[in-house]
C-alpha positions in Angstrom: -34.3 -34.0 6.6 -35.6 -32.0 4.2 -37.4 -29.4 6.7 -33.7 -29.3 8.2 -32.1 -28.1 5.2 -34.8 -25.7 4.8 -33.9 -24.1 7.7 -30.6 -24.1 7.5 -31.2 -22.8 4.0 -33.5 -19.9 5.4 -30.4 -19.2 8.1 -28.2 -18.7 5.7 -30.3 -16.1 3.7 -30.9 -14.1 7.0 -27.1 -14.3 7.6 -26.4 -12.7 4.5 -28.8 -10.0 4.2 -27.4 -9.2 7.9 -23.8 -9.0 6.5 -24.9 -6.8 3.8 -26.5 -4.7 6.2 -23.6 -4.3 8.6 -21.5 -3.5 5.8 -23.5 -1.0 4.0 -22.3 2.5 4.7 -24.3 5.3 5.3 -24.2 9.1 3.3 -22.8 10.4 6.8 -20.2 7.7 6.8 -19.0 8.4 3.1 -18.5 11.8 4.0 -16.6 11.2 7.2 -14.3 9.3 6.0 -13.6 11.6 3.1 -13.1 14.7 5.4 -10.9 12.5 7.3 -9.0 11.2 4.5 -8.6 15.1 3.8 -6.9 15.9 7.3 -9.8 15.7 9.6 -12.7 18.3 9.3 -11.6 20.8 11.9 -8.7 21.5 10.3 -10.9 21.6 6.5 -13.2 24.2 8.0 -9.9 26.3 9.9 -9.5 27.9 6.5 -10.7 30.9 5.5 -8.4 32.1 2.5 -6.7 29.9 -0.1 -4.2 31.1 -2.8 -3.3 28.6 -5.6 -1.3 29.3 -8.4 -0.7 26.9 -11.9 -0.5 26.5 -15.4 -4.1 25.6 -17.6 -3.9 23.7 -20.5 -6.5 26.0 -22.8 -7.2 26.9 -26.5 -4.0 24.8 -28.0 -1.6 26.8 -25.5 -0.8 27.2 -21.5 -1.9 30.1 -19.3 -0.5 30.9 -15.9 -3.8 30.5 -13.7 -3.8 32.2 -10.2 -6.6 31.4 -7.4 -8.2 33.5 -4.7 -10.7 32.4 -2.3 -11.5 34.1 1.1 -14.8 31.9 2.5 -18.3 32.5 1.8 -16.9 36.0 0.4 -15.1 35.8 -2.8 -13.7 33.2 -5.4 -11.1 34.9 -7.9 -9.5 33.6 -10.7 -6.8 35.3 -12.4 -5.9 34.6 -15.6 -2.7 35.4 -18.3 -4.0 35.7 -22.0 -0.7 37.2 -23.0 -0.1 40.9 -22.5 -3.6 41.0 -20.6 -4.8 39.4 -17.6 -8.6 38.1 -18.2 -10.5 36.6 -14.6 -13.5 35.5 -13.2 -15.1 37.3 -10.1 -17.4 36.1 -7.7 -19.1 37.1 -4.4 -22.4 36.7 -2.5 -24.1 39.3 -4.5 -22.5 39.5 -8.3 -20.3 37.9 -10.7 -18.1 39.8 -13.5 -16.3 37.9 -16.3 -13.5 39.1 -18.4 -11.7 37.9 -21.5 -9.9 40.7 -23.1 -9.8 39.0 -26.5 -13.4 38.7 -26.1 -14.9 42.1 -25.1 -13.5 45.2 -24.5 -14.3 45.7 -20.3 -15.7 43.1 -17.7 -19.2 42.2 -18.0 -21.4 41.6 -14.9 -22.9 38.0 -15.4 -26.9 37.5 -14.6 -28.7 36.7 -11.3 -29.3 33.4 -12.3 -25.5 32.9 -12.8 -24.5 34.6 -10.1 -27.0 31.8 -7.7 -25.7 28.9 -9.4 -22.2 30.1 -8.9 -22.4 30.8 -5.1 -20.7 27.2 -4.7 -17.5 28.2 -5.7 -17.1 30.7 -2.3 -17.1 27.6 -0.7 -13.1 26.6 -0.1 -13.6 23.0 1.1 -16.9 22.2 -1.0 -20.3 22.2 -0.1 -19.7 18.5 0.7 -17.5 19.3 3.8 -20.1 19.8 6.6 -22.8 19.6 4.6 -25.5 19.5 6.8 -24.6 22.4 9.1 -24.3 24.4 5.6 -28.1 23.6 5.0 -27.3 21.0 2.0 -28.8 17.5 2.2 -26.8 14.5 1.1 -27.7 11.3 -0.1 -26.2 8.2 -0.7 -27.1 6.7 -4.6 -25.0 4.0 -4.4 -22.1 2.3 -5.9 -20.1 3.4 -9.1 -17.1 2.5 -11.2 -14.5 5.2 -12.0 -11.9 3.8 -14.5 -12.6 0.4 -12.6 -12.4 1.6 -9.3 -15.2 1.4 -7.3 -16.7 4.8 -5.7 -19.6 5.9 -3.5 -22.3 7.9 -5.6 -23.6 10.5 -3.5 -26.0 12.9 -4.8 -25.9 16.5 -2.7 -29.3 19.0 -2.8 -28.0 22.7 -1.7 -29.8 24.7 0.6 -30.5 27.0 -2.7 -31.7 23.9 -4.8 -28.3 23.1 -6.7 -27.6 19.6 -7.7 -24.2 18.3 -7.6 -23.0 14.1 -7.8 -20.0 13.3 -6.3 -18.0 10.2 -6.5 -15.5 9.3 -3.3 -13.2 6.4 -4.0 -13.9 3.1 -1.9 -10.4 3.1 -1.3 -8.5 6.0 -0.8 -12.0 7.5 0.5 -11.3 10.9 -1.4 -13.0 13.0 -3.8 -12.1 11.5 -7.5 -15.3 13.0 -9.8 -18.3 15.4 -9.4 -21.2 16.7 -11.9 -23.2 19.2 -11.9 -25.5 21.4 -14.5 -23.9 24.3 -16.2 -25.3 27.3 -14.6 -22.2 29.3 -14.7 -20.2 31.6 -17.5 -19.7 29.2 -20.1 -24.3 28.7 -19.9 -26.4 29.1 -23.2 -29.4 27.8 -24.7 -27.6 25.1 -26.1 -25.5 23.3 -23.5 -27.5 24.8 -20.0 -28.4 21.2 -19.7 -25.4 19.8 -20.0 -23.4 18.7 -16.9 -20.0 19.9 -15.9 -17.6 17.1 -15.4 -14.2 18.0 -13.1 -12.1 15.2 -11.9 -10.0 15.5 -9.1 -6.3 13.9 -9.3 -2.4 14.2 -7.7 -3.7 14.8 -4.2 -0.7 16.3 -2.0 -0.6 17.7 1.5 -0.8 21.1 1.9 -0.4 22.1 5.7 -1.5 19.0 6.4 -4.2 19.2 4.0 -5.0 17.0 1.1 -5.9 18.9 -2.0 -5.7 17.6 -6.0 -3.0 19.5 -7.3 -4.4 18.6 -11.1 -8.4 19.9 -11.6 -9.6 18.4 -15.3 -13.1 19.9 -16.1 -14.7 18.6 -19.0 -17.8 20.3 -20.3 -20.4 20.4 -23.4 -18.5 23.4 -25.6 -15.4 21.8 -25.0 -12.3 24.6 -24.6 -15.2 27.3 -25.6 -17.1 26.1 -22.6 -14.2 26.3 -20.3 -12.9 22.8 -20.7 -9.1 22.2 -19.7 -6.9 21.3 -17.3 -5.1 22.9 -14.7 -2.1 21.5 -12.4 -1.6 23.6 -9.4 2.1 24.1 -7.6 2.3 27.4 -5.3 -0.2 27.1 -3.0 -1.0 29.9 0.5 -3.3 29.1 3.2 -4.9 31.5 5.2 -2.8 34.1 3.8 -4.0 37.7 3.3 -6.4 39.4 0.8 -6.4 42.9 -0.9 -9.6 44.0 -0.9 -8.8 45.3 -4.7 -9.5 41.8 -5.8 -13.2 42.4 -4.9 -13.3 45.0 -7.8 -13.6 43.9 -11.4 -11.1 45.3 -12.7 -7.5 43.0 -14.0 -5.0 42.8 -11.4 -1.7 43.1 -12.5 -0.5 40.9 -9.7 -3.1 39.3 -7.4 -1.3 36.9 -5.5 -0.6 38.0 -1.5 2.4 38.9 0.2 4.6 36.0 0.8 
């Protein structure tokens, strides 16, 4: 009797380290199911320019914040500071910066920035198709967000970058990522310190799920670029003037409608 309770005993064990392997998901999985949650990654990777337009919540006031991306070429951001326009430039080879309350002309930003910053020329995320880009991806695990439960996957760029992501178990989108500041707001002080955006209000965009409200929290606070930013004029694979490639303020730089 007893050797027959020890096997069923033993049975059972098996049967449930067999249901935890047929229900474990791999990092390839995650990711599927994220760029299908999105609208299917064919459609993702069919754009080439994006245009986004919103208001930031920055420095005790809000700022009309206007988005440019063309892929792998350039990732503009526009921004109003009252009577001046103040943006952030970024392409394959260099990266300008301009506050006009802050210095008097643009300022080219250091090759160091400039690698650590080549992320943002990509539209969908260096998540989307990762392994054709050259990134690795792997799965960490498990996480709670707020109570909900999200994949942890940690993704290695083909240029060394590290950035976490969280995908909700759910809804199977993008919800959190974290990576180390490498970018404008860098300095002795808080280079260590992870960049925190959160992903919220996702809404269909030409079939398209994007998060219409981008929170990013970081280590120097509104000084570090801290804020939030709810998006509601959006463009896909609209044109481009090549002037936004020069770093110089753009009076207007959003594309013919």
């Amino acid at each position: 009797m007893k050797m027959k309770n020890l096997i069923l005993l033993g049975l059972f064990v098996l049967f449930l380290v067999a249901a935890q392997y047929s229900s474990a998901q791999t990092v390839d999985e995650v990711v599927a199911k994220y760029e299908n949650a999105r609208g299917g990654k064919t459609k993702l990777l069919s754009v080439k320019t994006i245009y986004m337009e919103g208001i930031r919540q920055m420095m005790g006031s809000d700022h009309i914040v206007k988005v440019i991306k063309e892929q792998n070429k350039l990732s503009r951001i526009d921004f109003e500071m009252g009577a001046d326009n103040g943006f952030t430039l970024v392409t394959p080879t260099q990266a300008w910066f301009y506050i006009p309350f802050r210095s008097p002309s643009p300022f080219s930003l250091p090759d160091d920035a400039v690698a650590g910053m080549q992320t943002e020329l990509d539209i969908m995320g260096p998540l989307v198709d990762y392994a054709a880009k050259g990134h690795t991806a792997e799965l960490v695990g498990k996480d709670f967000l707020n109570g909900d439960s999200c994949y942890k996957i940690k993704l290695t760029t083909h240029a060394g970058k590290i950035i976490f992501y969280w995908i909700d178990a759910k809804s199977n989108l993008l919800v959190k990522s974290s990576q180390t500041n490498s970018g404008i707001s860098s300095s002795k002080k808080n280079a260590n310190e992870p960049i925190i955006t959160l992903y919220k209000d996702y809404d269909a965009v030409d079939g398209i799920l994007f998060p219409h409200t981008i929170v990013i929290k970081t280590a120097g606070g509104e000084n570090g670029g801290s804020g939030s930013t709810t998006f509601d004029k959006w463009q896909i694979n609209g044109p481009v003037d090549s002037v936004l490639y020069k770093h110089i303020p753009v009076v207007n730089p959003a594309p013919a409608q």
